[in-house]
C-alpha positions as CSV (number, residue, x, y, z in Angstrom):
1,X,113.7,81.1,105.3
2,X,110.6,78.9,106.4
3,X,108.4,80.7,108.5
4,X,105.1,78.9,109.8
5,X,102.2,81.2,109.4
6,X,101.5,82.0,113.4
7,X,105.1,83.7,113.2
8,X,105.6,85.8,109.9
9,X,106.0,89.7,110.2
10,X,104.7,91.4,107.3
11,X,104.5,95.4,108.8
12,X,107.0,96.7,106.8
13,X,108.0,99.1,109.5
14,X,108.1,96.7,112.2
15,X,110.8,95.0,110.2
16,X,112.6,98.2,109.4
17,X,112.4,99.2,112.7
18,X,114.1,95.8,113.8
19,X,116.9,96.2,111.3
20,X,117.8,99.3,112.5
21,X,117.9,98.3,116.4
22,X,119.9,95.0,114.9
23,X,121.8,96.3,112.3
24,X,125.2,93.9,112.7
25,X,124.2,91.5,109.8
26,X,125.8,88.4,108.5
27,X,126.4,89.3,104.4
28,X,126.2,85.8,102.2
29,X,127.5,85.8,98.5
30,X,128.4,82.7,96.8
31,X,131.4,81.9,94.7
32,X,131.6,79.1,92.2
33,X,128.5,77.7,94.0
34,X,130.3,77.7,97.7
35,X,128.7,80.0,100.4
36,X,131.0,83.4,101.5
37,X,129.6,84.7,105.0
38,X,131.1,88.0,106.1
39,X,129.5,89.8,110.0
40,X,129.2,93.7,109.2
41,X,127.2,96.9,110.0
42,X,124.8,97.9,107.8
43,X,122.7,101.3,107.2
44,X,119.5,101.7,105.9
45,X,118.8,104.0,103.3
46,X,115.8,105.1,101.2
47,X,115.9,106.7,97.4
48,X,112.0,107.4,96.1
49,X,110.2,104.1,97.2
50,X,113.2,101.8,97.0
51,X,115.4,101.0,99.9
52,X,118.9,100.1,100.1
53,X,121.4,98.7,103.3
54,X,125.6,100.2,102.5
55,X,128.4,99.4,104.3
56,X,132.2,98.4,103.8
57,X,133.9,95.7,103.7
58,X,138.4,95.0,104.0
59,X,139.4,95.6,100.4
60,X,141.5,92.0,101.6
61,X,138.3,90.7,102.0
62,X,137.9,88.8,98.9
63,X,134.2,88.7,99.6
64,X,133.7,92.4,97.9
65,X,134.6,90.6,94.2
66,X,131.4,88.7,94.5
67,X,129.0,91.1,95.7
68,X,128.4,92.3,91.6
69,X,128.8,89.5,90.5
70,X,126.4,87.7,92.8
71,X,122.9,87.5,91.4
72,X,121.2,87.2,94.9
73,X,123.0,88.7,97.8
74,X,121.2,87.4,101.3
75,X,121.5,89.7,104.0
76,X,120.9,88.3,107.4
77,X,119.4,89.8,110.8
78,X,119.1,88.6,114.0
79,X,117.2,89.5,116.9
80,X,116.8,88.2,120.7
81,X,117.0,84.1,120.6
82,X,116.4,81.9,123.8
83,X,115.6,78.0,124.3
84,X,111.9,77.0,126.1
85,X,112.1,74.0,127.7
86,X,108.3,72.2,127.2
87,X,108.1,71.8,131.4
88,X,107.1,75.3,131.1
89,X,103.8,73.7,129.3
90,X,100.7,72.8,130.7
91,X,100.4,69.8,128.9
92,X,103.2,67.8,127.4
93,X,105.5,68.6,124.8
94,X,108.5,69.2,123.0
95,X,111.4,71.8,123.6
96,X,111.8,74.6,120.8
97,X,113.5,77.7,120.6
98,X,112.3,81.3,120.1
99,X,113.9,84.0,118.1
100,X,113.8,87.1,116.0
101,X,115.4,87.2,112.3
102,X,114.8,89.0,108.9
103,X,116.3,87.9,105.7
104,X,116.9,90.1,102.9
105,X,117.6,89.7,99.0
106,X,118.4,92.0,96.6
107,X,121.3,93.1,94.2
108,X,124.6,94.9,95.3
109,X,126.9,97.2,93.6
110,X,130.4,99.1,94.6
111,X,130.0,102.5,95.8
112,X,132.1,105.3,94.3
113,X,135.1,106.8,96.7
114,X,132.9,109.7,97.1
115,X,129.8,107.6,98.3
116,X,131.5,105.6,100.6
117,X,133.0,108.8,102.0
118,X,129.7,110.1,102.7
119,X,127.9,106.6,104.1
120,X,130.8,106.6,106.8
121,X,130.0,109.9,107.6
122,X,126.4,109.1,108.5
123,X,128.2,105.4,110.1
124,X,130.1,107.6,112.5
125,X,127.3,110.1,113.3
126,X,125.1,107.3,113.8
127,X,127.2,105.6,116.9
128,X,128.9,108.8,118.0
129,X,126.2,111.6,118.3
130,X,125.2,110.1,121.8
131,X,128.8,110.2,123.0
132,X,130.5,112.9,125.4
133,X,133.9,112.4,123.1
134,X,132.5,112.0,119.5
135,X,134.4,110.9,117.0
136,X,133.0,112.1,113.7
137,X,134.4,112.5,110.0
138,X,135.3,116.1,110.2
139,X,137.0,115.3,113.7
140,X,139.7,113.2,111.9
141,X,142.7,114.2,109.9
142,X,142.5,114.0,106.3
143,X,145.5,111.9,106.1
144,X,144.0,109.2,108.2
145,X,140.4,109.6,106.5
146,X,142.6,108.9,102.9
147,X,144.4,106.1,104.0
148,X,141.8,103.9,105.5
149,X,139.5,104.9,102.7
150,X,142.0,103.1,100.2
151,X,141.6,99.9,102.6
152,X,137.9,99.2,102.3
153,X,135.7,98.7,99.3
154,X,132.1,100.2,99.7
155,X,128.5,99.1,98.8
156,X,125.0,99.1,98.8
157,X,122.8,96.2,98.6
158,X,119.0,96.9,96.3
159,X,116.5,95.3,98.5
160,X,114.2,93.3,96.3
161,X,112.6,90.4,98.7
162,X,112.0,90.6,102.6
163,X,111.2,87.4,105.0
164,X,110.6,88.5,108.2
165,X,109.9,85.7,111.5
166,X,109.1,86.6,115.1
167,X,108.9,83.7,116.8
168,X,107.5,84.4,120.4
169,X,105.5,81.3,121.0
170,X,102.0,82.8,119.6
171,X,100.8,79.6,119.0
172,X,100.8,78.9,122.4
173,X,97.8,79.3,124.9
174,X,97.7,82.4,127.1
175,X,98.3,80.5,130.0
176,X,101.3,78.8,128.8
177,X,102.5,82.1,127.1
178,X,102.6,84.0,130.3
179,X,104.7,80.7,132.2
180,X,107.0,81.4,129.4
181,X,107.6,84.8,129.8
182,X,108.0,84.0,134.0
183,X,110.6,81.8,133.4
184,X,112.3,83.1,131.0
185,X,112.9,86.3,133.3
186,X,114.3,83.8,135.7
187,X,116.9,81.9,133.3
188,X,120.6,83.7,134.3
189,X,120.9,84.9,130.5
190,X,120.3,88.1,128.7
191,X,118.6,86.7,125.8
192,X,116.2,84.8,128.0
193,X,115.3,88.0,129.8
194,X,115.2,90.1,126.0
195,X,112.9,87.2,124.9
196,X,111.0,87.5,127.8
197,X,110.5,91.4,127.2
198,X,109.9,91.3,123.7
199,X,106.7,88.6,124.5
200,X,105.6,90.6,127.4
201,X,105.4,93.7,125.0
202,X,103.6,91.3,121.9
203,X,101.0,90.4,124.5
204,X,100.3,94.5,126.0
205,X,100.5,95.4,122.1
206,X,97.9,92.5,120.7
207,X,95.0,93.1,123.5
């Protein structure tokens, strides 16, 4: 991923932190040199000082039969995006578009029954603690649990290189930034107003 200076992330926890809060990624393999794409949710997981992301996959997903085989997997994250129109400027200009994303690489493997069993485990408790009727593992009956186990195939990706971009128009005066941020709150669009917040917070958090 090309990221201009002004907008590369390089706190490591900032960018776990951002994972987590976006953790629907877009998976990428390639097979016989053709791009495989496939929208999951992913956990992640630390072992000593090296971190991993698991999840699962359709077993008639025909993705899974690449992810070994695969020497890069590219895991992709993204955050917040919104257009800025350059009459927002001060001075003239050109249109661009702001946006949050982290890009992963690393190497992926199948997980064993018994670790995929316990990786949806932590899945459920993840998006169910918070909920008046949870639905958690030992909540389900066995015989459901065993047949939609025998439907998905499980993994966990070896993170090896992170690229990280906020791009929240820092390169832009402080004049300009704060017009940004005023009409971005305006535009009729969550994004806008999620941009909008994530600047205002940048700006409180950098003076």
């Amino acid at each position: 991923m090309y990221i201009p200076k002004y907008f590369k992330v390089k706190n490591v926890d900032e960018i776990w932190g951002f994972v987590q809060k976006n953790s629907f990624a877009t998976i990428v393999t390639t097979e016989k040199g053709r791009p495989i794409a496939t929208h999951l949710p992913l956990q992640l997981t630390k072992k000593a000082d090296t971190y991993y992301f698991t999840g699962h996959m359709a077993f008639g997903n025909p993705q899974w039969k690449t992810l070994e085989s695969c020497e890069d997997v590219l895991v992709m994250f993204q955050g917040p995006h919104a257009y800025i129109s350059s009459s927002w400027y001060e001075e003239e200009n050109v249109p661009t578009w702001n946006y949050q994303s982290v890009h992963v690489y690393g190497s992926a493997s199948i997980l064993s029954e018994e670790e995929l069993k316990q990786d949806l485990t932590m899945l459920l408790q993840k998006y169910e603690k918070h909920r008046e009727n949870r639905v958690l593992w030992d909540n389900l009956s066995s015989q459901l649990l065993e047949e939609q186990v025998k439907g998905i195939v499980g993994f966990k990706i070896k993170v090896q290189e992170i690229q990280a971009a906020n791009k929240l128009s820092q390169n832009r005066k402080e004049e300009d930034y704060h017009n940004i941020i005023k009409n971005l709150y305006e535009e009729k669009d969550l994004n806008a107003q999620q941009m909008a917040q994530l600047m205002e917070k940048k700006y409180k958090k950098d003076k």
